[in-house]
N, C-alpha and C positions, 0 to 999 in steps of 0.2 A: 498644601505647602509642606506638613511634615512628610508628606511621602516623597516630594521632591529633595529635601535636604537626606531623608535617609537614602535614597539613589545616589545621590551626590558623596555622601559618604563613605559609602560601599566601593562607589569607584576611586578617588581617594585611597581609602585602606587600600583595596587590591594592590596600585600603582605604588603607594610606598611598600607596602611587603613586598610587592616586585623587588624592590630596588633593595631591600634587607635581606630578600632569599641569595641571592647576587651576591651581595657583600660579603657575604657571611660562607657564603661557600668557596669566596675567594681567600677568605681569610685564614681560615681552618684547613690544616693540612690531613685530607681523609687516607684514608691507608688505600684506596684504590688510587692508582696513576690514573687512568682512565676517566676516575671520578674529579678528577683533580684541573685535569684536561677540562673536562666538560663545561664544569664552573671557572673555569679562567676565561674560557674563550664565549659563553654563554651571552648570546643578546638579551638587552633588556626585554622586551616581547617576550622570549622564554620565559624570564623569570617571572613575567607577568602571568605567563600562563599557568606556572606550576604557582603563583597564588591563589589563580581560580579555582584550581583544582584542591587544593588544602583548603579554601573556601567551602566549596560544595561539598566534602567529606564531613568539616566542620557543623554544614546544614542539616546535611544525613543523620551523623547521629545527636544532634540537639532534638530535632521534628520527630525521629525513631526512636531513642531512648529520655531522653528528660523531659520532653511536653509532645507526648506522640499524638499525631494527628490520623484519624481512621483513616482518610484517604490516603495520606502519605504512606502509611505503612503498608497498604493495602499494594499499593505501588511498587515500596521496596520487596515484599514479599515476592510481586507479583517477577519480578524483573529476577530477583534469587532463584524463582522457581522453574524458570523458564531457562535461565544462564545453566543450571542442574539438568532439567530435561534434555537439553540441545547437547553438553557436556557428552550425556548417559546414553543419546541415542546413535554421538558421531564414536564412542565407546564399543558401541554393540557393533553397528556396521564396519567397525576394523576388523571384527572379531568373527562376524557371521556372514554368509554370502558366498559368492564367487571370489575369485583372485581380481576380476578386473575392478569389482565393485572394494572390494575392503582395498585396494591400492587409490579407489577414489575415493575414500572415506580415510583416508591416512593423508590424501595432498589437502582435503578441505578443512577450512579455516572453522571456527566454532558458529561465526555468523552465516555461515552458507545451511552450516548443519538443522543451526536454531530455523530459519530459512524454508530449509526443507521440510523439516518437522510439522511447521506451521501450515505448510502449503496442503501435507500428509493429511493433517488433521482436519482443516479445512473439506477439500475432497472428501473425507469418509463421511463427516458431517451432512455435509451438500447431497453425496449420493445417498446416506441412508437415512436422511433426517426423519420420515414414514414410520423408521423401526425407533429411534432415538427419542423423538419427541414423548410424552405421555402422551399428549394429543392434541387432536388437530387444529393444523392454525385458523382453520374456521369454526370451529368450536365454541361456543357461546355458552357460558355457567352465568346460574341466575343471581349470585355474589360479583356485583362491580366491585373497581378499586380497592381490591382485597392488597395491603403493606405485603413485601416479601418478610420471608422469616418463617414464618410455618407456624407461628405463634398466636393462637385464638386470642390473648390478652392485649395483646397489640396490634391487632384487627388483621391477622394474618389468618392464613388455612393450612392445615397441613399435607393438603392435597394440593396445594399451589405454592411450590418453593419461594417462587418468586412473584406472587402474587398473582391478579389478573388486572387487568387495564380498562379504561373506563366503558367499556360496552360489555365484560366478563369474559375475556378470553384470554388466554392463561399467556403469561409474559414467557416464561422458560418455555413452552414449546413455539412461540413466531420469533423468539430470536434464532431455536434450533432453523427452522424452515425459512429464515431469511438470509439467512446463508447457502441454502439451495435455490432460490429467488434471486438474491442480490448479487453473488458470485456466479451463478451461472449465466447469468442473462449475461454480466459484464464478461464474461471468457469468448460468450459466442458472439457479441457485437466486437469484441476485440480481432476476431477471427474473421469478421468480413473485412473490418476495415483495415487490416493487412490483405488482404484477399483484393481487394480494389486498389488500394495503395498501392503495394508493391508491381500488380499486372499494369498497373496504366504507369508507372514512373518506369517500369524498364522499358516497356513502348517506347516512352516518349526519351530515354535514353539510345533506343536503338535506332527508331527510326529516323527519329528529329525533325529535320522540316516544317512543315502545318501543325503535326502532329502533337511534339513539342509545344509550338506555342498555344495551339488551340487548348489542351488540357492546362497548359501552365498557368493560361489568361482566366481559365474557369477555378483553379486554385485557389491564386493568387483574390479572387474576387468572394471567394468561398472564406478563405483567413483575414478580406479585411474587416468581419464582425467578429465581436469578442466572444466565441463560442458558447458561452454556457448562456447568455444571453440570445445569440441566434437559435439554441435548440430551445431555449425557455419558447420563441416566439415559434417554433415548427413547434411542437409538441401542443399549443395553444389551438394552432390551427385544427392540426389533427384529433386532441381531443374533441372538436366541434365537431369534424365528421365522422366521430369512432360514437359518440354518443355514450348512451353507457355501455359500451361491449369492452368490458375492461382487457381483455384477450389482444383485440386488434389496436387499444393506445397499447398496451407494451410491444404491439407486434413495430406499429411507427415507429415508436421510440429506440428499436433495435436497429432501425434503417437510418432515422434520422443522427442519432449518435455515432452509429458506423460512417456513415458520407462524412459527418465534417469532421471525424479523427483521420478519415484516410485523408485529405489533405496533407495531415503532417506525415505520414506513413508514404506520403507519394513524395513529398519534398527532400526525406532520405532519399528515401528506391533509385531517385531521379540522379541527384548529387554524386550515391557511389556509382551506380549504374553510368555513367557519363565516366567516369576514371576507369572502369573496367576495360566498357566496349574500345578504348582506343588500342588497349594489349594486343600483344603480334598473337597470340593463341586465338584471340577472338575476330583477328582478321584471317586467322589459320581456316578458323571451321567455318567461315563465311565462302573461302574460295572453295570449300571441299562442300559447298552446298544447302550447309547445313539449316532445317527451318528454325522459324524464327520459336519455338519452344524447347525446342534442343539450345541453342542459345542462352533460353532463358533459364533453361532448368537446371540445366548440365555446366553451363561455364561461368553464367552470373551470378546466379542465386548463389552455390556453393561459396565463391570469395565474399558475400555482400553479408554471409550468414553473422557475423559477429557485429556486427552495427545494429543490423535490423533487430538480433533477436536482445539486447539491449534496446531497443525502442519497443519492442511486445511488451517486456517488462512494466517500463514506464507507462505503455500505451492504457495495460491492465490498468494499471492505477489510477489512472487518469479517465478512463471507462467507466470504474468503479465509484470514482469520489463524483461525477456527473451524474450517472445513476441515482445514488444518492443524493445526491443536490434537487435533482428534479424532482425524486420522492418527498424528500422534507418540503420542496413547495407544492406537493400536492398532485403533482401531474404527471408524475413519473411510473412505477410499478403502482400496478391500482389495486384497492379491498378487491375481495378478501385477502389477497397473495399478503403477506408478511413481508416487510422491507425495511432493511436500517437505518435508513435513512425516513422514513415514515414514522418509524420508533419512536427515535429522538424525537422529534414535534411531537407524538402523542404523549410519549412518557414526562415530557418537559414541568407537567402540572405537579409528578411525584415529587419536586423537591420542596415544594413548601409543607412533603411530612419529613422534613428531615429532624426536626425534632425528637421525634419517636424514634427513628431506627436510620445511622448511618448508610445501612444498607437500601433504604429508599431513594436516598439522594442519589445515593450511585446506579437508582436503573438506567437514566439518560445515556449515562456516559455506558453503559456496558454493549451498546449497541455502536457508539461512536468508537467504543475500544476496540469493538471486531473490526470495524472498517481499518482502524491505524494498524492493528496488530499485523494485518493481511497485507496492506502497503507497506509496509518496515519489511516481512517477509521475502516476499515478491522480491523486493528491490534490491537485497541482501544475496540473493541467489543470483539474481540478475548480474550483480557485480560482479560473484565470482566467476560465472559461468563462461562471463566477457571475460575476464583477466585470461580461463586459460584457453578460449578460442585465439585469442590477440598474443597468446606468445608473453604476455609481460610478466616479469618478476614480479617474487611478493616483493 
């Protein structure tokens, strides 16, 4: 009940500051005309918003400087550090480069750059995690559930930063090597299922007919289970007939995940593919002969590029958080391979040492933090990449 009367309040306060930020800006004559404007003519919803916002500044530094909480900080740090790196690296790229490259590094925004960076990092990770790690993600040390820290008094090792986990194999090198696992596996199932998506939706945009419906009828029948649940029950199966050959379930789970994303990948393809093909150019290169992959390559794909490659984006992410999903229940990327989503469920036991060391509670979350950090990324580049393929202003 008190948690509900403090919600209740919060919203309350916000709502009447609304209406005081408002007033009070009406009242007061500021030396910008502009500013003056702004606040005369300002709806109440603005003023509500720049409450929340003096709100959540107000949250920041009471939780950061007067009762700081490790996570919290850990957070604001983390989010300074990263706002700085993205800053430093769209900095350098004005500065180093080509002419076409620093002219693209002077139109991008900070969140494309941070973006980039992420995605940078990730890849070096991925490809060289063999040289990165200390060692191997099948690696077994005769010390279970060593706390991270490096501190023998607090049941740490200084040979395992971040501990090991409950069968003795070292946390900081399967989180390096589950980002070569988890990200790669999700980039090449993300590539089929554009790969079948996009070839069967411009088919069925060009040719139409049987064709059309026969693919759309099997779509259609394909999105009416709720995905993560229809691969829960393919991946179930196939676990049964992959046995232990943990090789051939991830090889399923590459096929099975790619078929029911290209559904949504084919329901674009189809939609723009269907606005294209009616264009007098594409009835141009039809009478001038042309096959049906000259078609597709040459006159569809290029205008369909800015939709579609906003759906890669998303597709990734959506690849990736499955992935994951099917690891945390067990049936997804199999032992020994390292997977963040397998993390999280094993590490999930570390937080009842949080007593001992805030950095134990956070190992869960630093494998679920890669997963978000890489979807914010992704999605951030995604936007911009759309905005300058579509032509639109900032």
């Amino acid at each position: 009940m008190s948690v509900l009367l403090w919600i209740i309040g919060i919203i309350v306060g916000l709502l009447a500051g609304g209406w005081v930020i408002r007033a009070i800006g009406q009242a007061i004559n500021l030396p910008s005309k502009a500013a003056n404007i702004y606040f005369r003519d300002m709806p109440y919803l603005a003023s509500v918003g720049l409450a929340v916002g003096v709100f959540a500044i107000a949250v920041v530094i009471y939780f950061y400087f007067i009762a700081p909480t490790p996570f919290f900080v850990w957070a604001v740090n983390g989010f300074v550090f990263f706002a700085i790196c993205a800053f430093l690296f769209r900095l350098l790229g004005r500065n180093i480069g080509t002419e076409g490259s620093k002219k693209l590094f002077r139109q991008m925004p900070l969140t494309a750059a941070f973006g980039i960076l992420v995605i940078i990092v990730y890849a070096i990770t991925s490809i060289f995690a063999g040289f990165i790690a200390p060692y191997g993600q099948e690696e077994v040390f005769a010390r279970a559930n060593l706390l991270p820290g490096g501190d023998p008094a607090t049941g740490g090792d200084p040979a395992h930063k971040l501990g090991t986990d409950q069968i003795g194999r070292d946390i900081l090198s399967r989180i390096i090597y589950g980002a070569q696992n988890t990200v790669g596996i999700a980039f090449i199932t993300t590539c089929i299922a554009f790969l079948i998506g996009t070839s069967m939706g411009f088919l069925a945009a060009i040719k139409g007919g049987w064709i059309d419906q026969l693919t759309s009828r099997i779509v259609d029948a394909l999105m009416a289970i709720p995905q993560l649940i229809f691969a829960l029950l393919l991946m179930t199966i196939a676990t049964a007939w992959a046995g232990s050959n943990g090789f051939l379930v991830t090889v399923y789970m590459v096929l099975i995940i790619a078929v029911l994303d290209s559904t949504r990948v084919y329901r674009l393809s189809r939609a723009v593919g269907l606005n294209i093909v009616v264009m007098d150019y594409i009835e141009a290169a039809k009478l001038r002969g042309e096959t049906l992959s000259y078609l597709v390559f040459k006159e569809i794909l290029p205008n369909a590029f800015a939709p579609l490659l906003a759906e890669f984006g998303l597709r990734f992410c959506f690849v990736f958080l499955t992935i994951a999903s099917l690891s945390f229940l067990g049936i997804g990327i199999q032992p020994p391979l390292a997977d963040w989503g397998t993390m999280v469920k094993d590490l999930a036991a570390f937080i009842n040492f949080a007593q001992f060391s805030p950095l134990t509670a956070a190992l869960p979350l630093m494998a679920a933090g890669a997963i978000a950090l890489l979807t914010v990324g992704v999605n951030f580049v995604v936007d911009w990449m759309l905005q300058k393929t579509s032509g639109l202003k900032e």
